[in-house]
Backbone as a chain_set.jsonl record, in Angstrom:
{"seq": "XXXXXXXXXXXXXXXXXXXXXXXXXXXXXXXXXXXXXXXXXXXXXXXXXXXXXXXXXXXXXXXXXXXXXXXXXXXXXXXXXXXXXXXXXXXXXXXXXXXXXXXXXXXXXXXXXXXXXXXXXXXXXXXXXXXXXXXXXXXXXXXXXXXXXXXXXXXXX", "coords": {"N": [[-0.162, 12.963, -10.479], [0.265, 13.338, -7.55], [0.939, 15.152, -3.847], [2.065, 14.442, -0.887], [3.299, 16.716, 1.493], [6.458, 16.597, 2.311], [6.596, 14.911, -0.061], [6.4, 13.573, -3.361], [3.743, 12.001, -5.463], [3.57, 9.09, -7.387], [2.02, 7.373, -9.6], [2.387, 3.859, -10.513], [2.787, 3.746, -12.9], [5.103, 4.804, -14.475], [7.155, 3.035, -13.516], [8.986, 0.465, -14.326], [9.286, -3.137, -14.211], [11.543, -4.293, -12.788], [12.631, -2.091, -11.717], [10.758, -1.518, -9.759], [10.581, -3.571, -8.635], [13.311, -3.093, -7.269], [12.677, -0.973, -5.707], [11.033, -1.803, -3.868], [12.384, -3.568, -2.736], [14.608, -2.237, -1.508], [12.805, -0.338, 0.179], [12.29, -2.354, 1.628], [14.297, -2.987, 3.872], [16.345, -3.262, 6.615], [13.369, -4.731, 7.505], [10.973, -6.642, 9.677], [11.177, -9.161, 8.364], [13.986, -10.417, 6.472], [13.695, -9.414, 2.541], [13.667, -9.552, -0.413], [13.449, -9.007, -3.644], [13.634, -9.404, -7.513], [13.314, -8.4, -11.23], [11.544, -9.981, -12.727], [10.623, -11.908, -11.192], [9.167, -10.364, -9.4], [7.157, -9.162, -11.649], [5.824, -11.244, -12.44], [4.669, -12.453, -10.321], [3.282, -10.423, -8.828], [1.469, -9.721, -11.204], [0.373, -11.813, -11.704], [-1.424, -11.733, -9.109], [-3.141, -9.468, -10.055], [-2.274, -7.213, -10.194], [-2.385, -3.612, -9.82], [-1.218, -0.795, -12.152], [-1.657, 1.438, -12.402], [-3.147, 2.171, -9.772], [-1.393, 1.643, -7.93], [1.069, 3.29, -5.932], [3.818, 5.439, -5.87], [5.948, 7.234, -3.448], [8.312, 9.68, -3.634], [11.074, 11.678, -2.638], [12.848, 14.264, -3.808], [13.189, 13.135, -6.268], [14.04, 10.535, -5.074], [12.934, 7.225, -4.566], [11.017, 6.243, -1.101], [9.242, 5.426, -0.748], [6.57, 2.753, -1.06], [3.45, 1.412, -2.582], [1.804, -1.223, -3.323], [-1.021, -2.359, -5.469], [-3.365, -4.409, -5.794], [-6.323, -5.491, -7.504], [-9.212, -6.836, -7.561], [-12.33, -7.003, -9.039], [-14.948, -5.431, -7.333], [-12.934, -4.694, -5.378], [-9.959, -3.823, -3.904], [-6.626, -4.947, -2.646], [-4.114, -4.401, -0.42], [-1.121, -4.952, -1.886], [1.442, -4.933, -1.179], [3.663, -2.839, 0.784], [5.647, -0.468, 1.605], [7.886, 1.732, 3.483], [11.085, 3.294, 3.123], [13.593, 3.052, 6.123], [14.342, 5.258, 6.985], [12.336, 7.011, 6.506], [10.806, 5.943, 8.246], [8.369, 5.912, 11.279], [7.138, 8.56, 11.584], [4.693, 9.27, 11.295], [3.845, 9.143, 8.32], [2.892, 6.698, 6.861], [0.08, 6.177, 7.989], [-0.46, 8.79, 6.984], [-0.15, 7.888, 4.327], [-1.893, 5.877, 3.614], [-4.022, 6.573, 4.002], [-4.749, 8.467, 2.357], [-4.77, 5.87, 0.354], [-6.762, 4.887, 0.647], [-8.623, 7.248, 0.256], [-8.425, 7.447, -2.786], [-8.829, 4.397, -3.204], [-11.348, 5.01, -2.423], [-12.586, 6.643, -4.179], [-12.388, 5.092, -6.693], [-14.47, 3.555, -6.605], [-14.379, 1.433, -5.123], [-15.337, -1.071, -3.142], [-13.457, -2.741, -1.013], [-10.798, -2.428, 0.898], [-7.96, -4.741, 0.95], [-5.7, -6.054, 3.303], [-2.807, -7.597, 4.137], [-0.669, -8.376, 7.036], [2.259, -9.299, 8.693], [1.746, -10.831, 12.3], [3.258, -9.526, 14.627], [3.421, -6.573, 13.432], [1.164, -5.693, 13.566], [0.872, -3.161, 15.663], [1.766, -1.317, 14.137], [-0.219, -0.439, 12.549], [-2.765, 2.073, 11.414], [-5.779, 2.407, 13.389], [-7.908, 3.687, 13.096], [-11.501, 4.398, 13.915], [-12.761, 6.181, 11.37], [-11.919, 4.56, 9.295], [-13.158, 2.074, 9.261], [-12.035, -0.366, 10.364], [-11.843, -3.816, 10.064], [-10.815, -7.24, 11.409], [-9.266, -10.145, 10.462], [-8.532, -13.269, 11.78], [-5.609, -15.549, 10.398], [-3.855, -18.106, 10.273], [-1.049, -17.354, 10.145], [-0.887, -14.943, 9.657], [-2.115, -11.608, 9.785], [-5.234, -10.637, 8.616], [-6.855, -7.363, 7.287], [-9.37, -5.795, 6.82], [-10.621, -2.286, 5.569], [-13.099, -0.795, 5.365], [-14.645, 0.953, 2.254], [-16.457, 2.737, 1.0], [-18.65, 5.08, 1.393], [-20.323, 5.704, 4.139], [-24.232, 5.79, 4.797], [-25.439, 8.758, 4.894], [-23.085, 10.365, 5.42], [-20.557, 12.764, 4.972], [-18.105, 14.169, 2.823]], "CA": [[0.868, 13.178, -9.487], [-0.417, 14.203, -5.885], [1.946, 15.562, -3.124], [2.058, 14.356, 0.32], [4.346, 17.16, 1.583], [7.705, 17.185, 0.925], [6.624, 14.337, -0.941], [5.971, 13.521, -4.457], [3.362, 10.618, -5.313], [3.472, 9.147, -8.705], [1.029, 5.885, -9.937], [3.082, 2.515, -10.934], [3.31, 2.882, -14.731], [5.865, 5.546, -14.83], [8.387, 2.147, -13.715], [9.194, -0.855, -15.238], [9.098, -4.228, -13.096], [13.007, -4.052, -12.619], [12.704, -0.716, -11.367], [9.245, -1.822, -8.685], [10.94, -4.182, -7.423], [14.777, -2.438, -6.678], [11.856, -0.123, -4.964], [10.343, -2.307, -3.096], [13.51, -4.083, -1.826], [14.923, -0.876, -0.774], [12.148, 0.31, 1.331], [11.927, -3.081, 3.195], [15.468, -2.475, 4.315], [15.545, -3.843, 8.205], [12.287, -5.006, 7.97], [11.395, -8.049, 10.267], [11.735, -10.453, 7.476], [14.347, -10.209, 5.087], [13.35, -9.458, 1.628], [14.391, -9.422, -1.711], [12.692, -9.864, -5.471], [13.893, -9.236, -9.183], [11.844, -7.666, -11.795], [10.76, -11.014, -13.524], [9.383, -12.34, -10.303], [8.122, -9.334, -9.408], [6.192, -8.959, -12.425], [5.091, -12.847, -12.124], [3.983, -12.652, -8.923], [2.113, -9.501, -9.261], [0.676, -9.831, -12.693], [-0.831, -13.013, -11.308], [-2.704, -11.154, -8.526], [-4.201, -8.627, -10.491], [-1.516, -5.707, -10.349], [-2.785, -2.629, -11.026], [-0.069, -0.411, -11.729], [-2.081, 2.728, -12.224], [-3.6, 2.102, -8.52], [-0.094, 1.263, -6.596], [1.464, 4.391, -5.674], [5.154, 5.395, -5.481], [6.364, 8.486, -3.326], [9.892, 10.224, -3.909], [11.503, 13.242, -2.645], [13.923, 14.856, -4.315], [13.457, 12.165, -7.053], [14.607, 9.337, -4.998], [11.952, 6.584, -4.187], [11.034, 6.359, -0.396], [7.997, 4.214, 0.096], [5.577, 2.776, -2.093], [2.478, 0.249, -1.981], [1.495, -1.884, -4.651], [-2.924, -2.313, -5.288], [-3.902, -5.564, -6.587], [-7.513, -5.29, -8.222], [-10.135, -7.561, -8.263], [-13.441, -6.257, -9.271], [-15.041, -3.472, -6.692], [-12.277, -5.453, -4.2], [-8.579, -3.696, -3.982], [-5.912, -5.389, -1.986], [-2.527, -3.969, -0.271], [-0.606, -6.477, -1.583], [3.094, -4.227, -0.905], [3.193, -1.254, 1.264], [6.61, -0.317, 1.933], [8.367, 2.928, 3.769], [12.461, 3.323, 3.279], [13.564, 3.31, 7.037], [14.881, 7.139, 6.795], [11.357, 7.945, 6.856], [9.395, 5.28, 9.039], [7.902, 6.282, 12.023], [7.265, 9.712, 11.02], [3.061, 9.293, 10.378], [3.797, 9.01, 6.867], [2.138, 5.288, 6.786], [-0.781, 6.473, 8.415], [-1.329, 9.365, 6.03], [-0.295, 7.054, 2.911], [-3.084, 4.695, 3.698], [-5.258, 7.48, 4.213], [-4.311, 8.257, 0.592], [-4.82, 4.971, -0.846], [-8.309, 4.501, 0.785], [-9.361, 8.634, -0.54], [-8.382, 6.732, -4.204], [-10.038, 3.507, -3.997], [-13.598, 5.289, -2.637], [-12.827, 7.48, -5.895], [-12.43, 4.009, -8.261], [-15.635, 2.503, -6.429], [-13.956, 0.273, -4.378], [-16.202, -1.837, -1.639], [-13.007, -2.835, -0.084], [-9.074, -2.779, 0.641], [-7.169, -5.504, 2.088], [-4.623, -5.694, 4.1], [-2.325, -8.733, 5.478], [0.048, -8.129, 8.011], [2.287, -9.927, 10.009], [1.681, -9.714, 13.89], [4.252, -8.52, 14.805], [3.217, -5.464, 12.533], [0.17, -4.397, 13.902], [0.998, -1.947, 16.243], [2.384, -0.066, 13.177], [-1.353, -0.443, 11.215], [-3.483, 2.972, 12.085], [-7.017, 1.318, 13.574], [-8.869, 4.485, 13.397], [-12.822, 4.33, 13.462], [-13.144, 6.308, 10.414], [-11.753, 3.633, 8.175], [-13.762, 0.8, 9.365], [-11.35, -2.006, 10.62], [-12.094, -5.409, 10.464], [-9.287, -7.577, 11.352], [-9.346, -11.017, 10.354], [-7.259, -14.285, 12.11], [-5.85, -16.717, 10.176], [-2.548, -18.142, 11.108], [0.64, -16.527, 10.648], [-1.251, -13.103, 8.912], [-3.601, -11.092, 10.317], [-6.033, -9.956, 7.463], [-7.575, -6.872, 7.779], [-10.436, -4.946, 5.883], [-11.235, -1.196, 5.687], [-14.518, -0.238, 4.566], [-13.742, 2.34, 2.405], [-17.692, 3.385, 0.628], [-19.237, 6.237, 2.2], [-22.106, 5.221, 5.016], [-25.521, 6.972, 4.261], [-25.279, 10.034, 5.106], [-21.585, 10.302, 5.804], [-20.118, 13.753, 3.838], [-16.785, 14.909, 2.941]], "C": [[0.273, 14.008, -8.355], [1.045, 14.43, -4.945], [1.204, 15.193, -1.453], [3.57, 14.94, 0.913], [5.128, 16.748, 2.674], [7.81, 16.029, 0.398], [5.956, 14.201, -2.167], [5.428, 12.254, -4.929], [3.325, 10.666, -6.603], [2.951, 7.783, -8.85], [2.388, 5.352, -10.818], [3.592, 2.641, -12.353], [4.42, 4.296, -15.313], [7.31, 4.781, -14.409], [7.615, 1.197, -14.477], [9.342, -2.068, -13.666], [10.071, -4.484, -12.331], [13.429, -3.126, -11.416], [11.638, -0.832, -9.425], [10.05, -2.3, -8.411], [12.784, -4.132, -6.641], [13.654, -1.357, -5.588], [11.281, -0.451, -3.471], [11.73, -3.24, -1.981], [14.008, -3.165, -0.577], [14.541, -0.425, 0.3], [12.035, -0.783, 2.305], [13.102, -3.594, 4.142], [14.912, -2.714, 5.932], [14.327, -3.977, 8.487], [12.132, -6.293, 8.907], [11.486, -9.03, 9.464], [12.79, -9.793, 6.892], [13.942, -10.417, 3.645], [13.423, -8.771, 0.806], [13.769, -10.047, -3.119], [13.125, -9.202, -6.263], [13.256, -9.269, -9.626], [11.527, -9.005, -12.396], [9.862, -11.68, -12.349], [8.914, -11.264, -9.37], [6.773, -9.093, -10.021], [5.223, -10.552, -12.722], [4.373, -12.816, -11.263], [2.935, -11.669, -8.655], [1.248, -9.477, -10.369], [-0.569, -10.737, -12.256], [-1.815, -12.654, -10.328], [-3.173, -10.204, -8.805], [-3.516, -7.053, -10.337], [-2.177, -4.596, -10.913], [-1.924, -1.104, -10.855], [-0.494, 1.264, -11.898], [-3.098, 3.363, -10.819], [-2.591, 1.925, -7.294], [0.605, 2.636, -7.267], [3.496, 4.41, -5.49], [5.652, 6.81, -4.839], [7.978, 8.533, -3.259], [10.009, 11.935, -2.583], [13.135, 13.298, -3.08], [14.407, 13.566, -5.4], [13.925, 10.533, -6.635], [13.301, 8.527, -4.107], [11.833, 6.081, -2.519], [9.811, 5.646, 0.336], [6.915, 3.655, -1.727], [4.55, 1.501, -1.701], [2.047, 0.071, -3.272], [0.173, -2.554, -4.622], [-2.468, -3.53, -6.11], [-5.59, -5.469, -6.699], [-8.341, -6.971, -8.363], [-11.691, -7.662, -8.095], [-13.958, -5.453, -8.425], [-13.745, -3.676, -5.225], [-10.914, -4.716, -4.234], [-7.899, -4.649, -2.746], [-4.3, -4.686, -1.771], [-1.734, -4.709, -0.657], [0.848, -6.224, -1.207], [2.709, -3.552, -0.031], [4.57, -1.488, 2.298], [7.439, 1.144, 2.02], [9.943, 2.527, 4.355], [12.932, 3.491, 5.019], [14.14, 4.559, 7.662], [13.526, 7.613, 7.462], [10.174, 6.935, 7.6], [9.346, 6.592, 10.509], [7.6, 7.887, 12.512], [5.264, 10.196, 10.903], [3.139, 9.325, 9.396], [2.627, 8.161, 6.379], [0.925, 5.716, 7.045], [-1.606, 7.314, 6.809], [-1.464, 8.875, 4.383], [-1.301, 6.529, 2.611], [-4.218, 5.577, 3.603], [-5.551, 7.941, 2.632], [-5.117, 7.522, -0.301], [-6.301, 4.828, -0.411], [-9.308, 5.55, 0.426], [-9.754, 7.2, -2.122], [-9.3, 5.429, -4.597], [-11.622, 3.761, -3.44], [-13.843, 5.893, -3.858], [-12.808, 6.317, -6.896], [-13.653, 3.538, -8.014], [-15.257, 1.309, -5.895], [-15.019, 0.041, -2.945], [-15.468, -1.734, -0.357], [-11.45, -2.712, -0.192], [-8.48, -3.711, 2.104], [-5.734, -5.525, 1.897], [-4.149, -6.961, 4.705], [-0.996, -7.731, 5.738], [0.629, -9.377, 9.24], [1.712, -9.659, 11.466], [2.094, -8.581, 14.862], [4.13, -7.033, 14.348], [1.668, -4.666, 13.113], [-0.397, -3.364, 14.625], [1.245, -0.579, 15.264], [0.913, 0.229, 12.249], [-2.162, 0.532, 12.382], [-4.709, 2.225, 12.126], [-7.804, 2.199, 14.298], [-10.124, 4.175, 13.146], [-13.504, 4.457, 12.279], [-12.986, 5.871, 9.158], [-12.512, 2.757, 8.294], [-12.987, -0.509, 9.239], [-11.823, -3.009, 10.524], [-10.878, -6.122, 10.263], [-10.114, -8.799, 11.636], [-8.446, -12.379, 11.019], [-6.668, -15.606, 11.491], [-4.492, -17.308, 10.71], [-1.004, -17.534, 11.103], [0.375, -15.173, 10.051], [-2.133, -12.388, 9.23], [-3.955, -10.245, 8.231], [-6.746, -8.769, 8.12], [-8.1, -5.877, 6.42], [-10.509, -4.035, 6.267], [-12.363, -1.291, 4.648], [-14.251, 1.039, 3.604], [-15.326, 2.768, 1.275], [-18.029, 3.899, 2.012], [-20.667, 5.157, 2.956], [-22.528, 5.847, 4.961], [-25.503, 7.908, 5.529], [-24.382, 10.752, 5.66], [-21.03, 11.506, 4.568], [-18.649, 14.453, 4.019], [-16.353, 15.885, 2.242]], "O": [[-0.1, 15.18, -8.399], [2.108, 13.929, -5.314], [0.126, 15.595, -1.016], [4.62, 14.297, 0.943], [4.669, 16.553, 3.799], [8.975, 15.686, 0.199], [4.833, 14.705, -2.184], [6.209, 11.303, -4.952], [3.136, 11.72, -7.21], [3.511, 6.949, -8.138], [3.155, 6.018, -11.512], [4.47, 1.971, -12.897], [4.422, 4.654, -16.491], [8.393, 5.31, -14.659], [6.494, 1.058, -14.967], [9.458, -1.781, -12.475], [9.819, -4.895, -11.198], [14.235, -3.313, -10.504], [11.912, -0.32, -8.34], [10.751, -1.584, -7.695], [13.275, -4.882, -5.798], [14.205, -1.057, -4.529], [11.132, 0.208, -2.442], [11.78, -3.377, -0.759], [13.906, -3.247, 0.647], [15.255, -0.107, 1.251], [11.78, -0.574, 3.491], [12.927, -4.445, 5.014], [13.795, -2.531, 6.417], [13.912, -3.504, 9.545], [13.113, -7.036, 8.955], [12.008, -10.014, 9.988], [12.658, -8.579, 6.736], [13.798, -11.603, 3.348], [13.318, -7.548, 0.896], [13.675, -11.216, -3.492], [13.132, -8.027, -5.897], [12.263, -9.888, -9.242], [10.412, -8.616, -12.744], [8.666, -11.942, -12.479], [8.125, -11.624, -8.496], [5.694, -8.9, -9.461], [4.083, -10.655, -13.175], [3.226, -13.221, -11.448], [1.811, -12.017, -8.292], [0.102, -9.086, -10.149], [-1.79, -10.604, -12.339], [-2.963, -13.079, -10.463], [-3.828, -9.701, -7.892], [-4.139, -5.992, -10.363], [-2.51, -4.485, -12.093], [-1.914, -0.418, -9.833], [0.264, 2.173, -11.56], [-3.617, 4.476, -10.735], [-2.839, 2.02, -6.092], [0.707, 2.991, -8.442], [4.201, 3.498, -5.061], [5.803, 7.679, -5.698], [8.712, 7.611, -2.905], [9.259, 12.756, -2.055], [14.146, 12.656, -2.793], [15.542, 13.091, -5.449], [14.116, 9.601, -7.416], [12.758, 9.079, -3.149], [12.748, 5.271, -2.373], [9.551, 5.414, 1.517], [6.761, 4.086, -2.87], [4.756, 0.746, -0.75], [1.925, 0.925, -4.15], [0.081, -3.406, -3.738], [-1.499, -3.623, -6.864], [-6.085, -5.343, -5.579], [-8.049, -7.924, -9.085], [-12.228, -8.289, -7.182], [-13.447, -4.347, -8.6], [-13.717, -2.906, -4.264], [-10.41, -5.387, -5.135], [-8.68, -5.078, -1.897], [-3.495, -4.492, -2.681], [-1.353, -5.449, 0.25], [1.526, -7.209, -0.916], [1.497, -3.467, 0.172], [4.682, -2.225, 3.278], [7.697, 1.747, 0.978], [10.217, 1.878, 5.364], [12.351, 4.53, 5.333], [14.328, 4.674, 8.873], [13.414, 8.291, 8.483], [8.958, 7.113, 7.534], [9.964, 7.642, 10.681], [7.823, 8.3, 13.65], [4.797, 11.259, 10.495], [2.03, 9.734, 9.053], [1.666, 8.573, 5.729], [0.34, 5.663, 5.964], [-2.501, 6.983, 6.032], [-2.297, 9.181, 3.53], [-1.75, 6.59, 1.467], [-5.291, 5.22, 3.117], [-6.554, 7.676, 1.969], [-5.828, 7.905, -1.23], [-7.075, 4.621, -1.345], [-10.497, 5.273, 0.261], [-10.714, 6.468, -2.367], [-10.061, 5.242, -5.547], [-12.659, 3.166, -3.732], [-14.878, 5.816, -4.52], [-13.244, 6.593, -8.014], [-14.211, 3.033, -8.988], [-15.787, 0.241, -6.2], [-15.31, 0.826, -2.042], [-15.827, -1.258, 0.72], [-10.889, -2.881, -1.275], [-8.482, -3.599, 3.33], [-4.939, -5.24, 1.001], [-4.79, -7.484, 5.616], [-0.5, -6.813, 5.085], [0.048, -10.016, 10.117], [1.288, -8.558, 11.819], [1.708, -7.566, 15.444], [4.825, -6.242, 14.984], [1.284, -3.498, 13.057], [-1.486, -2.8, 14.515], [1.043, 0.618, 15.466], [0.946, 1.049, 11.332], [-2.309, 0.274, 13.576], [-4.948, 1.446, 11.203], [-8.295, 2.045, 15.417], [-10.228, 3.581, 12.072], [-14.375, 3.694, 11.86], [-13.51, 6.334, 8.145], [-12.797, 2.346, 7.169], [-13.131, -1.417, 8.42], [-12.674, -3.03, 11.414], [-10.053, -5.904, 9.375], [-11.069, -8.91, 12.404], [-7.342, -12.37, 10.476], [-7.084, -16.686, 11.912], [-4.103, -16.796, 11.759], [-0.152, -17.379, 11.978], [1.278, -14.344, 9.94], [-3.226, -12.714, 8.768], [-3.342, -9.73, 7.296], [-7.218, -8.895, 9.25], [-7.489, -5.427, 5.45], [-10.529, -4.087, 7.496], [-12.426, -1.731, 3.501], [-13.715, 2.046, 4.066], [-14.779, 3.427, 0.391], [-17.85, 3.487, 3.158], [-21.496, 4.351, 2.532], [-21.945, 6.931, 4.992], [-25.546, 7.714, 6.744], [-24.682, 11.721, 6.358], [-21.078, 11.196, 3.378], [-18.192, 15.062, 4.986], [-15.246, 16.371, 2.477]]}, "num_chains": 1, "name": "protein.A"}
């Protein structure tokens, strides 16, 4: 359990699939799509890309769930495959420092890389600082985008 204050972060396997995805609904509350999943295809749909529920993050305050992003795993490779903030607390830098978060965690698992789709529409809201190492990919209705997230030689933190 880490704290991004006055929040409280807690890894995936302290819910149930039921639970993830009333979470995940929640936070995408006026998002530009509408969207909505139940824990069986939740846990279908994630299971199948490599969920890893001790790598997707959930923050609270005051016990009540308020964003969360869900890691999909596959071998030194992570993927964003969720990443959702309740609209109480968007535009706040939260997102920014979440991500900043999840990319500390996967240089600590040995991760190469973390991806990222995104609508277009969306990527004014994606931070596209230097010290992550952007690469933004085009394919057609998603932008893909890669952070680098291993240390470059002689890079110290």
């Amino acid at each position: 359990m880490t704290t991004l204050s006055p929040l409280v972060c807690r890894d995936a396997t302290h819910y149930n699939s039921h639970q993830l995805a009333a979470i995940l609904t929640e936070c995408f509350t006026d998002y530009v799509i509408p969207f909505t999943l139940d824990g069986p295809i939740f846990a279908t749909r994630f299971n199948a890309e490599g969920l890893s529920l001790t790598a997707s993050r959930i923050w609270s305050a005051n016990n009540n769930p308020v964003a969360l992003a869900i890691i999909v795993r596959r071998g030194s490779r992570c993927r964003l495959a969720a990443f959702a903030i309740h609209p109480r607390w968007r535009r706040g830098g939260l997102g920014k420092a979440m991500l900043g978060q999840l990319l500390r965690e996967a240089r600590q698992r040995g991760d190469s890389a973390m991806w990222l789709g995104s609508l277009p529409a969306m990527r004014q809201a994606l931070p596209c600082t230097t010290e992550w190492d952007l690469y933004v990919r085009k394919p057609c209705a998603v932008l893909w985008h890669r952070w680098r997230v291993k240390r470059r030689q002689g890079q110290h933190h």
